[in-house]
N, C-alpha and C positions, 0 to 999 in steps of 0.2 A: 847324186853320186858321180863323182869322175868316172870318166872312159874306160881307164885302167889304176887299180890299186894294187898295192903293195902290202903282203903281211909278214910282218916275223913271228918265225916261230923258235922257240916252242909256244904252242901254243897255252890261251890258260886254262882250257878243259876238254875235256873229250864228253861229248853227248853220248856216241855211243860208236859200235864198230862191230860190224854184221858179216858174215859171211856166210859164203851161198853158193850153190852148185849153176853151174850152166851148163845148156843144150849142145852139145858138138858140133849140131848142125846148123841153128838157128842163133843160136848165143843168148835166149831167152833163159829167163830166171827160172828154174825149176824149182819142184814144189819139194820139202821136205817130207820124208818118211821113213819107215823103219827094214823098206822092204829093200832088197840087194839090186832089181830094176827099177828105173824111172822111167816114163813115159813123159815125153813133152806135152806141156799143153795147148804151145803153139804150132807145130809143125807135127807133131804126133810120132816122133820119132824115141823107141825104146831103146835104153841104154842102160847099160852098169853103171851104177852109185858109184862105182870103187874108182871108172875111167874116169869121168868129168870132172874138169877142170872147177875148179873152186877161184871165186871174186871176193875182194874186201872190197866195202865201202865205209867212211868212217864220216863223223862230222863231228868237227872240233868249234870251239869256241874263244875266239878272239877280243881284245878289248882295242877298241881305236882309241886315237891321240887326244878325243874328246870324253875317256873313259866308258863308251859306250859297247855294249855286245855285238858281236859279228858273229853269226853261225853262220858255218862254210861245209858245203860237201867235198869231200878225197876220194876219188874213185882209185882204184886199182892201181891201173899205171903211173898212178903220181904217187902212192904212198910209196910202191915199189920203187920210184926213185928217190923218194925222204930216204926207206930203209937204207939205199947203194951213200948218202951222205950218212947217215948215222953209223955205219960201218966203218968209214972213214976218220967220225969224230970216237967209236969206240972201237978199238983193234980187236977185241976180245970177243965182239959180236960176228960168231961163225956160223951160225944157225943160215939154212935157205930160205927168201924169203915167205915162199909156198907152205912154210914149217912151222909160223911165227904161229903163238896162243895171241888170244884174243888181250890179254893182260900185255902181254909183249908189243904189241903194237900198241897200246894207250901210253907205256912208259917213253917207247919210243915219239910219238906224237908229242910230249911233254917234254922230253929233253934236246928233240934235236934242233940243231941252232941250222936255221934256213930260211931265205926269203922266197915268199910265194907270190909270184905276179899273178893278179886274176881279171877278166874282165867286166865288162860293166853286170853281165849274164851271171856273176860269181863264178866264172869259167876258170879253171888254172892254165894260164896263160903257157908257164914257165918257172922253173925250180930253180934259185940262181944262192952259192954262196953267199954269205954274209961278205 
């Protein structure tokens, strides 16, 4: 595989797209539950459900120039900058991105037109117009 590759998107599927609370202090993934405090499991720090910050992670499915599959992971701050381009390509999308359903970001993954530089790691390098 080359050093650095290049994908367009939209993508041609979404695997799946997960969201999840983190620690304030640690930035560890916390556990779900139904109770109003969370407890860390790495640093052991207690907190309110309602304060923590919420992560997406998504993994989409691409087809190379050889028709073959590409699954790739999107953390956070790259989907958050797919959505600031897909705002751009739809004016009507006023929603924050902190606000998005789990279905809203798969349509968005699907239709936004973006190239994704990633490294050889399947890193995202960089978000660059078409």
């Amino acid at each position: 595989m080359p050093e650095h590759f290049m994908v367009k998107l939209p993508s041609d599927g979404v695997n799946y797209v997960k969201h999840f609370l983190i620690c304030k202090k640690c930035n560890a993934k916390l556990a779900e539950g139904s109770t109003k405090v969370v407890k860390c499991t790495e640093c052991g720090l207690s907190q309110l459900k309602a304060s923590c910050k919420t992560k997406i992670i998504a993994s989409i499915m691409s087809l190379n120039d050889k028709n073959e599959s590409l699954n790739l992971t999107l953390f956070n701050e790259v989907i958050e900058k797919l959505y600031i381009v897909y705002q751009g390509q739809n004016p009507g999308s006023v929603k924050e991105f902190k606000q998005l359903t789990e279905d809203e970001i798969i349509e968005m993954l699907l239709t936004v037109e973006v190239c994704v530089l990633f490294n050889e790691k399947n890193n995202v390098i960089k978000v660059l117009d078409y």
